[in-house]
PABA-521057 format. One line per 4 residues: number of its first residue (from 1); their letters; for each residue x, y, z of N, C-alpha, C. Coordinates in nm, 4 decimals. Last residue first. Layout:
<mitis>
NUM	a	X Y Z X Y Z X Y Z | ...
</mitis>
This chain:
<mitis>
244	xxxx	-5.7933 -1.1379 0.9667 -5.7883 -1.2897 0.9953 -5.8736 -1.3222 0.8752 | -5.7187 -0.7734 0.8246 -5.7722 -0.9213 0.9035 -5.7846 -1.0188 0.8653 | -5.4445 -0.7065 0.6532 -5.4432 -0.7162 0.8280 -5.5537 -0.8272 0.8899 | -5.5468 -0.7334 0.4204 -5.4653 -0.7857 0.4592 -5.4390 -0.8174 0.6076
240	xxxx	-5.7807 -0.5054 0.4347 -5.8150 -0.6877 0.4093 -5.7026 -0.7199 0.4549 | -5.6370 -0.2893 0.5198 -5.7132 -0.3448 0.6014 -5.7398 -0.4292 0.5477 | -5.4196 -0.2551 0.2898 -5.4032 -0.2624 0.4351 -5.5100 -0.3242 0.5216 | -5.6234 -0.2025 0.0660 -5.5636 -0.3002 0.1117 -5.5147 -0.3767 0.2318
236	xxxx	-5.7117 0.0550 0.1832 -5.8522 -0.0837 0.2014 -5.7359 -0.2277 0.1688 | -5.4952 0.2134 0.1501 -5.5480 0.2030 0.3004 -5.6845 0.0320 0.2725 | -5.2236 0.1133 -0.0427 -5.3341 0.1973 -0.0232 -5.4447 0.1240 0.0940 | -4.9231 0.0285 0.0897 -4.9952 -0.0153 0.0352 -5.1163 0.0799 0.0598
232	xxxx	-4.7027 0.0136 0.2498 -4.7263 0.1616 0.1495 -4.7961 0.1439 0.0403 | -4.6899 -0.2050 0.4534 -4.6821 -0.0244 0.4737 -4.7417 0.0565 0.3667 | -4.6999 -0.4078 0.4059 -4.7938 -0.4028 0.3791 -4.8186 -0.2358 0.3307 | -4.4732 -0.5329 0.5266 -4.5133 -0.5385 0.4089 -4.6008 -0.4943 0.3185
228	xxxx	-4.5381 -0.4524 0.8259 -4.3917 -0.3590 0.7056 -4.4010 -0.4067 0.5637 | -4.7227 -0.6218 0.8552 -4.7408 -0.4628 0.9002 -4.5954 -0.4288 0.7953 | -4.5959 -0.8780 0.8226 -4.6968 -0.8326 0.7426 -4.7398 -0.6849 0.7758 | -4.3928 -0.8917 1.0413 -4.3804 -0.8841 0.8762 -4.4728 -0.8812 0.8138
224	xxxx	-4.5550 -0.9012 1.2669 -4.4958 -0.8033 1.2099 -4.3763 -0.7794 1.0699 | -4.7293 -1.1494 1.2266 -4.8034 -0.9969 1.1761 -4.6542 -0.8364 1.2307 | -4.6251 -1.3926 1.0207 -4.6342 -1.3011 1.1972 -4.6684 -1.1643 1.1509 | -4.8937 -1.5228 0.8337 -4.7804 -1.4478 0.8282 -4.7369 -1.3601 0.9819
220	xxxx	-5.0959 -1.6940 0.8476 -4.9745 -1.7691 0.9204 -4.8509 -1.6738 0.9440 | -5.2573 -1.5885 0.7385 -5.3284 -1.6474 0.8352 -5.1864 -1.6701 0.9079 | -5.1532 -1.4423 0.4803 -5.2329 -1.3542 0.5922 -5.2357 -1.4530 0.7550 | -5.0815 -1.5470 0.2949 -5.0560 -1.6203 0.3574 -5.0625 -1.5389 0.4753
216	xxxx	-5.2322 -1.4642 0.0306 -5.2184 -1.6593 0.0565 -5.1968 -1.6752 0.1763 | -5.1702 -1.1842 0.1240 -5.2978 -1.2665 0.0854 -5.3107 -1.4484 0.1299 | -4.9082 -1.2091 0.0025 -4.9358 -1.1469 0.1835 -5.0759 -1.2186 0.1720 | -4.9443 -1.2366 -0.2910 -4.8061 -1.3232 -0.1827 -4.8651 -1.3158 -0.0285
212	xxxx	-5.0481 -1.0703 -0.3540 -5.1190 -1.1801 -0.4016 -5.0202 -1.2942 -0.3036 | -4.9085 -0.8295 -0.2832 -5.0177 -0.8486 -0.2753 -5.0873 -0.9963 -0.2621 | -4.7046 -0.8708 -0.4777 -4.6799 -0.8679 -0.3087 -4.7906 -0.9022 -0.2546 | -4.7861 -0.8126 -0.6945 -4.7100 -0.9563 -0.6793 -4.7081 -0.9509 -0.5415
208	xxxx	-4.9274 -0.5831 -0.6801 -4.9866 -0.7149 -0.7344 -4.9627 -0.7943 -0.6827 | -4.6654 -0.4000 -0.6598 -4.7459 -0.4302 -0.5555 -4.8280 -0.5553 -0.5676 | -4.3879 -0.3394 -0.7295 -4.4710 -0.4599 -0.7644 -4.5541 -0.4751 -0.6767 | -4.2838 -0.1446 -0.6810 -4.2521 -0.1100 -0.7897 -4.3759 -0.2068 -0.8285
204	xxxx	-4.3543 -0.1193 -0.3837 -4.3235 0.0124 -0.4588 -4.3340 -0.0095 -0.5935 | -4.3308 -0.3502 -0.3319 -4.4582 -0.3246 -0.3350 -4.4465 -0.2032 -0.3851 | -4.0390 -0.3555 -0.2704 -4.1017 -0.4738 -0.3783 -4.2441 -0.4344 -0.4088 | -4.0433 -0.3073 -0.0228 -3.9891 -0.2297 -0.1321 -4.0576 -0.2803 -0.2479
200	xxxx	-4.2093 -0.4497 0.1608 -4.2209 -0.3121 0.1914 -4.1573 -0.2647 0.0037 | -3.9955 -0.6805 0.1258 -4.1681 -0.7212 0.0526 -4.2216 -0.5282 0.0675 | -3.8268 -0.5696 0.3145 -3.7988 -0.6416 0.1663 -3.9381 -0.6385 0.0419 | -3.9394 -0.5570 0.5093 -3.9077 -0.4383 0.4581 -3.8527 -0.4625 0.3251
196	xxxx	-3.9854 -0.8208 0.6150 -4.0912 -0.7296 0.5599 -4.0763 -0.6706 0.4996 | -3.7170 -0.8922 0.6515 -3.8673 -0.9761 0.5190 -3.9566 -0.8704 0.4715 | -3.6702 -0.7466 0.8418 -3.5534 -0.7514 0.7800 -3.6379 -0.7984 0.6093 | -3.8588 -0.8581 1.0524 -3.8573 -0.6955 0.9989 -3.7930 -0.6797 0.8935
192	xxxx	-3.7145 -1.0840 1.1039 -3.8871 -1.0551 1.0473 -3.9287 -0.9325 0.9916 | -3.4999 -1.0158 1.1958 -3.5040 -1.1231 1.0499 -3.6551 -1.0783 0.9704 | -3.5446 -0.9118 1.4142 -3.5120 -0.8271 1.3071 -3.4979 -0.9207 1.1877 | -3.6662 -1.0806 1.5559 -3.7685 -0.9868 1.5167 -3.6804 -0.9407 1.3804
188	xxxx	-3.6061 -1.4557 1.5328 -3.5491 -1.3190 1.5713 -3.6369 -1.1931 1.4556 | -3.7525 -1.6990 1.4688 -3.7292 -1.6352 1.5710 -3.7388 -1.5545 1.6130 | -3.9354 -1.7062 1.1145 -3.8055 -1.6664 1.1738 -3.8414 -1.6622 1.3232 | -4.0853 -1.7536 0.9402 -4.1319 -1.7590 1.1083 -4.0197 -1.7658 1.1841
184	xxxx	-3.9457 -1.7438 0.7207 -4.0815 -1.6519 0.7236 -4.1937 -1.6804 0.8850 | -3.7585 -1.7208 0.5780 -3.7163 -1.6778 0.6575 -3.8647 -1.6259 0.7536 | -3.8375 -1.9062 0.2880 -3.7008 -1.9120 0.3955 -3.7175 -1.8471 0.4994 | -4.0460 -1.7035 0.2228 -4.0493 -1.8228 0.2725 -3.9609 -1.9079 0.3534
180	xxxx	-3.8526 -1.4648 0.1299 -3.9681 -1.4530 0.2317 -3.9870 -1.6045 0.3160 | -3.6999 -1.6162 -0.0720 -3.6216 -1.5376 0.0759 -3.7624 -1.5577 0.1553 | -3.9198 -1.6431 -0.2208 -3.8195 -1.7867 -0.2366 -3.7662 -1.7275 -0.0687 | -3.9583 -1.3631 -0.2918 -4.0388 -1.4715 -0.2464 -4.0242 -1.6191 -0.1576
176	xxxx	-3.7351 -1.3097 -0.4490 -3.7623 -1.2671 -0.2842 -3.8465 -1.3396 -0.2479 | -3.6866 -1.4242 -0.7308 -3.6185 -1.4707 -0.5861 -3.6966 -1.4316 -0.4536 | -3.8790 -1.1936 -0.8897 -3.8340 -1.3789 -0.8856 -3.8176 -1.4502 -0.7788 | -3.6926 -0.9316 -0.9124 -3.8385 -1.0223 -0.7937 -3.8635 -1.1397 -0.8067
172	xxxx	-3.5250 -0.8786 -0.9831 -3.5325 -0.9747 -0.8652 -3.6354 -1.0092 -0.8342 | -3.5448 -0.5130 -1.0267 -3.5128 -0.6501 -1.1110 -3.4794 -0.7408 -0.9672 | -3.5653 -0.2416 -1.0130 -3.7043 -0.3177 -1.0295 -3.6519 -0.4700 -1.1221 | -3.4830 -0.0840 -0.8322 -3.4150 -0.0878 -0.9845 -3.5284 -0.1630 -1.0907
168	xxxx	-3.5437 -0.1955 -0.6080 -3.5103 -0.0658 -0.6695 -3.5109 -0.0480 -0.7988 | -3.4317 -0.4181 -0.6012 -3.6164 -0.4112 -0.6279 -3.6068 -0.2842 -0.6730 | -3.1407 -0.3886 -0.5579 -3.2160 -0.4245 -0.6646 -3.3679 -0.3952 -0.7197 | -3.1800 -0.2928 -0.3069 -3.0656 -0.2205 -0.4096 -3.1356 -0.2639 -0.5349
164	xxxx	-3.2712 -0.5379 -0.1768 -3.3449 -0.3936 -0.1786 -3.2872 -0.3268 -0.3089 | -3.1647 -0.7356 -0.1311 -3.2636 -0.7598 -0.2921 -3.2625 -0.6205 -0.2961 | -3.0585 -0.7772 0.1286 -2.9640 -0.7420 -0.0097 -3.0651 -0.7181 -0.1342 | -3.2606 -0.8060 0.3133 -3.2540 -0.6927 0.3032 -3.1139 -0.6184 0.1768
160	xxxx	-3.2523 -1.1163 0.3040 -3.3501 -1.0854 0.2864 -3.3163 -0.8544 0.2227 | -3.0300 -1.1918 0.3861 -3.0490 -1.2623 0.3057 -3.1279 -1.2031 0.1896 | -2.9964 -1.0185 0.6112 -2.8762 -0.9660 0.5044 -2.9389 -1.0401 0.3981 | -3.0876 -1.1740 0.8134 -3.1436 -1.0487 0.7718 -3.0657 -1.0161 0.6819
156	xxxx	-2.8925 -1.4025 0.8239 -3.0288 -1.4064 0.7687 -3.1050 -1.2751 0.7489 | -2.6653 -1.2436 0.9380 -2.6688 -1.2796 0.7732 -2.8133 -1.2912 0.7333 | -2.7762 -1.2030 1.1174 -2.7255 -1.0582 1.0521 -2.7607 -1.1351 0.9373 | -2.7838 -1.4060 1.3026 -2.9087 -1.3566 1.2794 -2.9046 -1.2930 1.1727
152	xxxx	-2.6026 -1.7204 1.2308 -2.5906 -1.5751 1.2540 -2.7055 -1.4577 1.1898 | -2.6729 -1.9751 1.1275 -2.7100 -1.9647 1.2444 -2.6593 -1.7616 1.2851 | -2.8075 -1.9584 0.8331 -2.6977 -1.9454 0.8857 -2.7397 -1.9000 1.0486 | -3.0290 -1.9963 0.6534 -3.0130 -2.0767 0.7213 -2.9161 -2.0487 0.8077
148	xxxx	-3.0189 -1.7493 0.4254 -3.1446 -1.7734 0.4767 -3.1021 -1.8847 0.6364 | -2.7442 -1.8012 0.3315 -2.7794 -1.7476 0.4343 -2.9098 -1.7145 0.5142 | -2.7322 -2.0719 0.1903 -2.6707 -2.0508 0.2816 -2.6982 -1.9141 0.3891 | -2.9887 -2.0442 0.0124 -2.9023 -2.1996 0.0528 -2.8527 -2.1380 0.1751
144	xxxx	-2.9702 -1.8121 -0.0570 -3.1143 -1.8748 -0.0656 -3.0331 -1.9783 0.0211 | -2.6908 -1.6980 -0.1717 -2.7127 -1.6317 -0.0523 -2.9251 -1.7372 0.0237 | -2.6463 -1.9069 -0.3787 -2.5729 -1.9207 -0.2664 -2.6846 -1.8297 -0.1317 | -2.8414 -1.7983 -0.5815 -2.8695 -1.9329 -0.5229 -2.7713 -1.9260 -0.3944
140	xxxx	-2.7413 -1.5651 -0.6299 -2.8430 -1.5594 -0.5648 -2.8724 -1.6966 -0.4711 | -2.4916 -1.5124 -0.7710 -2.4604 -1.5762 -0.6017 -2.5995 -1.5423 -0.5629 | -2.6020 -1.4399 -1.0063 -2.5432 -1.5875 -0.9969 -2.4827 -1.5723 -0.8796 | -2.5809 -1.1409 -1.0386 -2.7232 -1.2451 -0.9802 -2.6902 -1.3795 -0.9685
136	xxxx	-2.3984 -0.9046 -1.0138 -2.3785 -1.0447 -1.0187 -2.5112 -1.1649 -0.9751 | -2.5122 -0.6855 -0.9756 -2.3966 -0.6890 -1.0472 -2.3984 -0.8818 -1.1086 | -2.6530 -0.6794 -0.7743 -2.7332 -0.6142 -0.9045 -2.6702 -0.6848 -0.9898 | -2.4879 -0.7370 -0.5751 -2.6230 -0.8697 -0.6410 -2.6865 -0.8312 -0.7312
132	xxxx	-2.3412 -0.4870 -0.5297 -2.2925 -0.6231 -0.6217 -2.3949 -0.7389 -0.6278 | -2.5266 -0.3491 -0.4292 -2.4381 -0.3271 -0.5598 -2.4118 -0.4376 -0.6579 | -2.5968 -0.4814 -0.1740 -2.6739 -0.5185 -0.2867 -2.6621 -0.4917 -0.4134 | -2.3256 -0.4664 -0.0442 -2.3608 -0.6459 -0.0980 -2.4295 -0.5712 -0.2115
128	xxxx	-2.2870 -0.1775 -0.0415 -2.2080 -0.2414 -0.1200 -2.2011 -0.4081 -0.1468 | -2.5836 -0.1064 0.0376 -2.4905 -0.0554 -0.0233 -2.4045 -0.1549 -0.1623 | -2.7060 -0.2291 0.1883 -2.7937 -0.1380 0.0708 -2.6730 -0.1213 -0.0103 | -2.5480 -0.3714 0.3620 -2.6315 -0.5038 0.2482 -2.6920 -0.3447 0.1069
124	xxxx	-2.4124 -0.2146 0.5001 -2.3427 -0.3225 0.4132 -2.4445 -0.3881 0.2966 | -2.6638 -0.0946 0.6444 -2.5473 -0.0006 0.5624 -2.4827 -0.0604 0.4791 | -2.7870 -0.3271 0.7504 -2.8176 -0.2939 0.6495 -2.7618 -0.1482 0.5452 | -2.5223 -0.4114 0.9425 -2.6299 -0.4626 0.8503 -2.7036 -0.4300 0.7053
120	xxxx	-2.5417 -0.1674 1.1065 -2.4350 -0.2050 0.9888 -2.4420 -0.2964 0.8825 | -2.7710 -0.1904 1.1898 -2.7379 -0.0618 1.1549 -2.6355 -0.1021 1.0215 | -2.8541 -0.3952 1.3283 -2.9428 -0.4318 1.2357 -2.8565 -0.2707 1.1603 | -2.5002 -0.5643 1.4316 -2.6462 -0.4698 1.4766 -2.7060 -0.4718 1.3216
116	xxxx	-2.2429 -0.6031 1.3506 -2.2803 -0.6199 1.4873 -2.4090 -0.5828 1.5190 | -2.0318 -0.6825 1.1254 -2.1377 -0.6691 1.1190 -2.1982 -0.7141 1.2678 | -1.7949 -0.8789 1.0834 -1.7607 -0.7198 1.1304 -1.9109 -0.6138 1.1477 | -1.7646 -1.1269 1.0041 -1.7268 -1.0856 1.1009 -1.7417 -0.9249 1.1613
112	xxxx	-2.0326 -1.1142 0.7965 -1.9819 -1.2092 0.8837 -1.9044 -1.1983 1.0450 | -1.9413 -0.8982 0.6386 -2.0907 -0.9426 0.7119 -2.0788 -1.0304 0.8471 | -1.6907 -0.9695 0.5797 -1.7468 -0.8315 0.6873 -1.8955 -0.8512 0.6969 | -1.7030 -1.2109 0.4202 -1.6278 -1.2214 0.5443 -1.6708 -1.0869 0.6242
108	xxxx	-1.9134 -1.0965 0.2082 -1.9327 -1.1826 0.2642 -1.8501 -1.2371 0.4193 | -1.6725 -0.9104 0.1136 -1.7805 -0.8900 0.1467 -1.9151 -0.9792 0.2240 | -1.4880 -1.1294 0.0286 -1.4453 -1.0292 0.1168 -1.6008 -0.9987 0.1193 | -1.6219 -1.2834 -0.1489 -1.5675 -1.3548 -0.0027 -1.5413 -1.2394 0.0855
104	xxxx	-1.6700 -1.1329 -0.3932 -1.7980 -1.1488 -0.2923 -1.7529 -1.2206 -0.1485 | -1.4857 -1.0882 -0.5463 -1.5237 -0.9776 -0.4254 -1.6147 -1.0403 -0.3275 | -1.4669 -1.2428 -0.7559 -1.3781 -1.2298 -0.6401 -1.4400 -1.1915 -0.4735 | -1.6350 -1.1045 -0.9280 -1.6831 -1.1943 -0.8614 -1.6086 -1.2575 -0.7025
100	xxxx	-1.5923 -0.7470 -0.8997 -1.5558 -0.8636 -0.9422 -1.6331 -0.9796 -0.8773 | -1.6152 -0.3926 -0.8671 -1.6663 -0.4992 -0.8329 -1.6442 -0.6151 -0.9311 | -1.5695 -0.1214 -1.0027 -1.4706 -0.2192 -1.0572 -1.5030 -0.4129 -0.9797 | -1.8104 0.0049 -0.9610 -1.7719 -0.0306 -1.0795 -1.6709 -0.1298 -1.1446
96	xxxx	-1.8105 0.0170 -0.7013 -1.8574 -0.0146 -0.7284 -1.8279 -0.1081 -0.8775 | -1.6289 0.1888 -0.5376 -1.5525 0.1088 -0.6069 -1.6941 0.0337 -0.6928 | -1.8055 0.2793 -0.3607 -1.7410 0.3967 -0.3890 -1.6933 0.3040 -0.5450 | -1.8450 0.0672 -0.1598 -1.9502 0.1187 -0.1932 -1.8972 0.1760 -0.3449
92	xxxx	-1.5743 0.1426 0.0183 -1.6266 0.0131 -0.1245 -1.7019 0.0273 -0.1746 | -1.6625 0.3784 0.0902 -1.5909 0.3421 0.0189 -1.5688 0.2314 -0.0522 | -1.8819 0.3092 0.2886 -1.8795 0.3729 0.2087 -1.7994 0.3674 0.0876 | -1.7117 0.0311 0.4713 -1.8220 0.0650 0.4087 -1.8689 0.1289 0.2476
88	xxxx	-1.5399 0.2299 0.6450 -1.5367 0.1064 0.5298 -1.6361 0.0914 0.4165 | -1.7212 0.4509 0.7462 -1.6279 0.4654 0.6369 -1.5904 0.3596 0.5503 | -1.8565 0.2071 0.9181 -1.9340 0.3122 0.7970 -1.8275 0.3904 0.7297 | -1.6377 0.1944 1.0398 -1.6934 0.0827 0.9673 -1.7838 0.1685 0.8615
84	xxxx	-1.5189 0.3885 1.1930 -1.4911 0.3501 1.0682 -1.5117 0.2672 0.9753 | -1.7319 0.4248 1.3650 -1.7190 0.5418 1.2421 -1.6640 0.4502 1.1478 | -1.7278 0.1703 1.5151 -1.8340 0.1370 1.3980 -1.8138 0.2745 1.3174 | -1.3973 0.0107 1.5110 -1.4748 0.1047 1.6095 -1.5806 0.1315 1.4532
80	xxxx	-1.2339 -0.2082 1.4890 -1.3661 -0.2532 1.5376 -1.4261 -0.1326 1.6292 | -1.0142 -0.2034 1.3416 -1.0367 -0.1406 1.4075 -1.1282 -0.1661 1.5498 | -1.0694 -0.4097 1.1334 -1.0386 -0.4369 1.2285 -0.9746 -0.3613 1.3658 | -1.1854 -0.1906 0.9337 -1.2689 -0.2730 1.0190 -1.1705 -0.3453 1.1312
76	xxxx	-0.9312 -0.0712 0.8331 -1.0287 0.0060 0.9485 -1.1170 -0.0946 1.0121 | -0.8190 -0.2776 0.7018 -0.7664 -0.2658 0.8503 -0.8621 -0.1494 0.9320 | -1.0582 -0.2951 0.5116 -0.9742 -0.4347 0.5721 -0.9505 -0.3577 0.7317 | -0.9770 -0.0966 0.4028 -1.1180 -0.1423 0.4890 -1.1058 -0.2049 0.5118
72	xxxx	-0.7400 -0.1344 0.2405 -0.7335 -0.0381 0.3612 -0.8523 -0.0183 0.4214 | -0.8130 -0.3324 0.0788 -0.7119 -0.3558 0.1830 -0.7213 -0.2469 0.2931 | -0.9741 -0.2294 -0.1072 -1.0752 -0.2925 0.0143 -0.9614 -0.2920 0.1266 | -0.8051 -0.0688 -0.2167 -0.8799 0.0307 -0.0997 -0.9642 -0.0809 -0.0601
68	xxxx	-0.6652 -0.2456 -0.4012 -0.6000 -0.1330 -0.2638 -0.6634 -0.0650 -0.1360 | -0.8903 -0.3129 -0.5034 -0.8054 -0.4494 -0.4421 -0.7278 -0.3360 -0.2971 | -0.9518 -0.1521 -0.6950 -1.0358 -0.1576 -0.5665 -0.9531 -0.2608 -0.4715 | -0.7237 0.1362 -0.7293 -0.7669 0.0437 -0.7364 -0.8347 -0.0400 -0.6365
64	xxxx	-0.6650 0.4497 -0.6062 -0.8039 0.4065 -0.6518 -0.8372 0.2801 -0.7119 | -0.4447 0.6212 -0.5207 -0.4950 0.5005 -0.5086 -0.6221 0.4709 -0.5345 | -0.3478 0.8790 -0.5954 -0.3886 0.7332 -0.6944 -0.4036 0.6138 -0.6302 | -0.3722 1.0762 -0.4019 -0.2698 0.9753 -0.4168 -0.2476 0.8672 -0.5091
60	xxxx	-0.7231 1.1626 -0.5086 -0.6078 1.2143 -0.5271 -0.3962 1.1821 -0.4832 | -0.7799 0.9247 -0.3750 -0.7791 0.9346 -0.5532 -0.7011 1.0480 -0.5207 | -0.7853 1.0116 -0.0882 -0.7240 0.8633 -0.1771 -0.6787 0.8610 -0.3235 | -0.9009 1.2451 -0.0847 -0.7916 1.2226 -0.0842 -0.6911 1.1042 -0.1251
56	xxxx	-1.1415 1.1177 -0.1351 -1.1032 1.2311 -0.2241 -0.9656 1.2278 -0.2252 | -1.2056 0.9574 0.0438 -1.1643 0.9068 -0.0284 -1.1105 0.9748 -0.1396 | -1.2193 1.1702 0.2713 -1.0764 1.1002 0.2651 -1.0874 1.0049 0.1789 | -1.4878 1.3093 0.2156 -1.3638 1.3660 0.2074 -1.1918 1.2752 0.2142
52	xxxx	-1.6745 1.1084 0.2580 -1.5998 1.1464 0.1291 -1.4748 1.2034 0.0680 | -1.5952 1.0644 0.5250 -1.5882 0.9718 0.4580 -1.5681 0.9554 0.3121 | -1.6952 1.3039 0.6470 -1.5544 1.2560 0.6451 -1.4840 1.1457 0.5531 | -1.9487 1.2757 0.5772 -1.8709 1.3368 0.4907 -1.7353 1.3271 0.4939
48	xxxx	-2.0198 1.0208 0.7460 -2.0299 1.0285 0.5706 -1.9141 1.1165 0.5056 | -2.0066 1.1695 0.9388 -1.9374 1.0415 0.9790 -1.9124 1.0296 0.7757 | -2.2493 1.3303 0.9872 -2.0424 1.3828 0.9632 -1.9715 1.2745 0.9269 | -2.4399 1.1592 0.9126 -2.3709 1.2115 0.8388 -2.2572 1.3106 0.8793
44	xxxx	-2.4197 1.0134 1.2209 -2.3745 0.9443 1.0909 -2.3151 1.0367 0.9443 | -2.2473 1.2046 1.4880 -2.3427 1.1333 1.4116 -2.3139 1.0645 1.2920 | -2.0314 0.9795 1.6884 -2.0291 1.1012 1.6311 -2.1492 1.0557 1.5212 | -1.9454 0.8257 1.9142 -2.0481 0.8982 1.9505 -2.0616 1.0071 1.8267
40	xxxx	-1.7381 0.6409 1.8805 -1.7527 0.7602 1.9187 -1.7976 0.8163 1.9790 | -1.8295 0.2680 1.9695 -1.9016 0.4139 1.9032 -1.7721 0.5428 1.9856 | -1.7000 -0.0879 1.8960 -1.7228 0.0725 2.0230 -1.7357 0.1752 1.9493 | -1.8326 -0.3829 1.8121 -1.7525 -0.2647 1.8086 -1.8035 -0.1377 1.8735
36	xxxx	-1.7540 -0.6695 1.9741 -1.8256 -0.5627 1.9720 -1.7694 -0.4764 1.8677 | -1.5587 -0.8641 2.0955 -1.5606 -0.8459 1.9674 -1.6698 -0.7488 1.8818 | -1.5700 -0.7866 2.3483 -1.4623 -0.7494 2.2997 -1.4839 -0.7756 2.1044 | -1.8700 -0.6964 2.4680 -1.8014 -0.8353 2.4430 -1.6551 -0.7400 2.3348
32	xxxx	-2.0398 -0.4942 2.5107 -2.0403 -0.6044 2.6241 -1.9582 -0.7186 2.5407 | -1.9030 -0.1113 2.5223 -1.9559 -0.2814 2.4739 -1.9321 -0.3292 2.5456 | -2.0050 0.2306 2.5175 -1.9517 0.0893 2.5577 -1.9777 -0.0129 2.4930 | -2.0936 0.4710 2.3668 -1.9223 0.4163 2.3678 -1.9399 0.2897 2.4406
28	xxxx	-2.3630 0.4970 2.3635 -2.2999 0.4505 2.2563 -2.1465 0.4577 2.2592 | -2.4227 0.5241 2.6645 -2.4253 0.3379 2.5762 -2.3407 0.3633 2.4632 | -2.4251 0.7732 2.6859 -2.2990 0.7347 2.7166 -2.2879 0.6094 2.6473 | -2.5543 0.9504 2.4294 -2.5819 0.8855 2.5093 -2.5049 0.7978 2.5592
24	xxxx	-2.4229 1.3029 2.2242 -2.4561 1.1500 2.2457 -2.4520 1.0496 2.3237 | -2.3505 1.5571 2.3510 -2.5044 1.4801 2.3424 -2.5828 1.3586 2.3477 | -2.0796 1.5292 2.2047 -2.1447 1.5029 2.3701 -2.2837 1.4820 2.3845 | -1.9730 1.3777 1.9427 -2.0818 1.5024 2.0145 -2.1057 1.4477 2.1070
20	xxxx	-1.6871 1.4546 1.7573 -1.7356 1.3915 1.8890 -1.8672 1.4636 1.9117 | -1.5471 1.5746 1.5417 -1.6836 1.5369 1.5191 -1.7613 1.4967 1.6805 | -1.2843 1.4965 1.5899 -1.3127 1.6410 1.6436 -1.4273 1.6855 1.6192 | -1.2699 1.2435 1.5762 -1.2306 1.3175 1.7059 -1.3049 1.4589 1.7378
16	xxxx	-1.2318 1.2337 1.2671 -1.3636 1.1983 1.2986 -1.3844 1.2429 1.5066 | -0.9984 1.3480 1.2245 -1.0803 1.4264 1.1548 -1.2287 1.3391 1.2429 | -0.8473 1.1209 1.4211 -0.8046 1.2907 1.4173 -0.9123 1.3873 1.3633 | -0.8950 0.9042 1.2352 -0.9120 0.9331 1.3856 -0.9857 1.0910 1.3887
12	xxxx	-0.8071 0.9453 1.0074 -0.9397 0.9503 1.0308 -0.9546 0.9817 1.1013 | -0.5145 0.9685 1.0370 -0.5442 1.0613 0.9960 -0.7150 1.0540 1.0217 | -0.4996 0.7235 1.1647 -0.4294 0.8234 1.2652 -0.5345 0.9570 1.1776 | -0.5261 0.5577 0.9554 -0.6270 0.5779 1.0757 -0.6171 0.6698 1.1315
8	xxxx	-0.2862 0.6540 0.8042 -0.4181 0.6712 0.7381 -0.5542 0.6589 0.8842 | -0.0609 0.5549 0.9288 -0.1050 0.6762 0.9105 -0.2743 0.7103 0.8493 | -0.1431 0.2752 0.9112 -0.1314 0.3311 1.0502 -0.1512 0.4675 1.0385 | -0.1058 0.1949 0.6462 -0.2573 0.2013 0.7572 -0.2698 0.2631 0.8199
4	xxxx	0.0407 0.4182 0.4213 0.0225 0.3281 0.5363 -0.0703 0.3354 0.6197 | 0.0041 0.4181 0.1032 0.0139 0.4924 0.2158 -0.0224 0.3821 0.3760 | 0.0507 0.1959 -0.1004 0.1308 0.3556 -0.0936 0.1177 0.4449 -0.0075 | 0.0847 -0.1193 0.0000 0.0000 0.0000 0.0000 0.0883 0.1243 0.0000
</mitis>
């Protein structure tokens, strides 16, 4: 690397330090497990712009291949403080274009390991997973198989909340369904929330199809994936759907 980690954190540090806001609620500096990651306390968008601002500076050093700059999200995440995870983050994000199939282990390993809450979660999955599932629809079957099932809650919400980037765009719908059902008496709330808000987007572009999906399965659906599925649906829908 043409500039060194060490300097390069030193330099975030320093710019994201002087973002600190006291306001913010003492919880968000502690953790209960060392593999946590520990808050600042600084909001998100300073947290952004800092974030643009030092990839500006990146390209302006030429570093702008993506292999170089996942390396240097590499070592902010193992930081394991969450500004710089949302800087990580961002910046791959940033690389979009040069995204490879390669890519998907590294991105798949920070879900994995570096993903602690429904926040980073879905900062990783809008971003820079669901970039690349636009990019690459042949790891759909992987993420149906393996992360719908993965004993780590994140991923299974990651299973479900990667299509978003896409429904957007208005391509996938095929699959989510296939996710919904995988994940569709899930345990954990945020898996359930994680469905809904999936089926929530999907109704923006495809309501019919959502529609005719929540319908079949009104009787069995936990009703808080059917309240976020349902959200931005016109009001008499909402109410057939809701009752028994």
């Amino acid at each position: 690397m043409s500039l060194s980690t060490e300097e390069l954190i030193a330099q975030l540090l320093f710019e994201l330090e002087k973002k600190v806001s006291p306001k913010k609620p003492v919880y968000y500096k502690k953790t209960t497990s060392p593999s946590e990651f520990r808050a600042l306390g600084i909001r998100t968008p300073a947290v952004r712009k800092i974030a643009n601002a030092s990839f500006r500076m990146l390209k302006e050093q030429n570093i702008t291949a993506i292999d170089e700059v996942l390396g240097y999200c590499d070592a902010l995440l193992q930081e394991r403080i969450s500004e710089l995870r949302t800087i990580a983050v961002q910046w791959s994000s940033k690389c979009k274009k040069q995204f490879q199939p390669k890519h998907f282990k590294v991105f798949e390993q920070w879900l994995n390991e570096s993903v602690t809450g429904w926040g980073s979660c879905d900062d990783l999955c809008v971003k820079s997973l669901g970039e690349f599932l636009f990019q690459y629809p042949e790891f759909i079957p992987r993420i149906k198989q393996n992360w719908t099932t993965s004993e780590n809650l994140w991923v299974r919400r990651a299973s479900a909340v990667i299509f978003i980037y896409s429904l957007r765009r208005e391509k996938y719908l095929e699959h989510i369904f296939d996710i919904a059902d995988a994940l569709f008496t899930d345990e954990e709330k945020y898996v359930l929330k994680g469905y809904g808000w999936m089926l929530k987007e999907a109704s923006n572009k495809f309501q019919t199809a959502v529609y005719d999906y929540v319908k079949k399965r009104k009787a069995t659906m936990p009703r808080l994936s059917l309240r976020y599925a349902i959200e931005k649906m016109p009001e008499p829908m909402r109410k057939e759907l809701m009752s028994r």
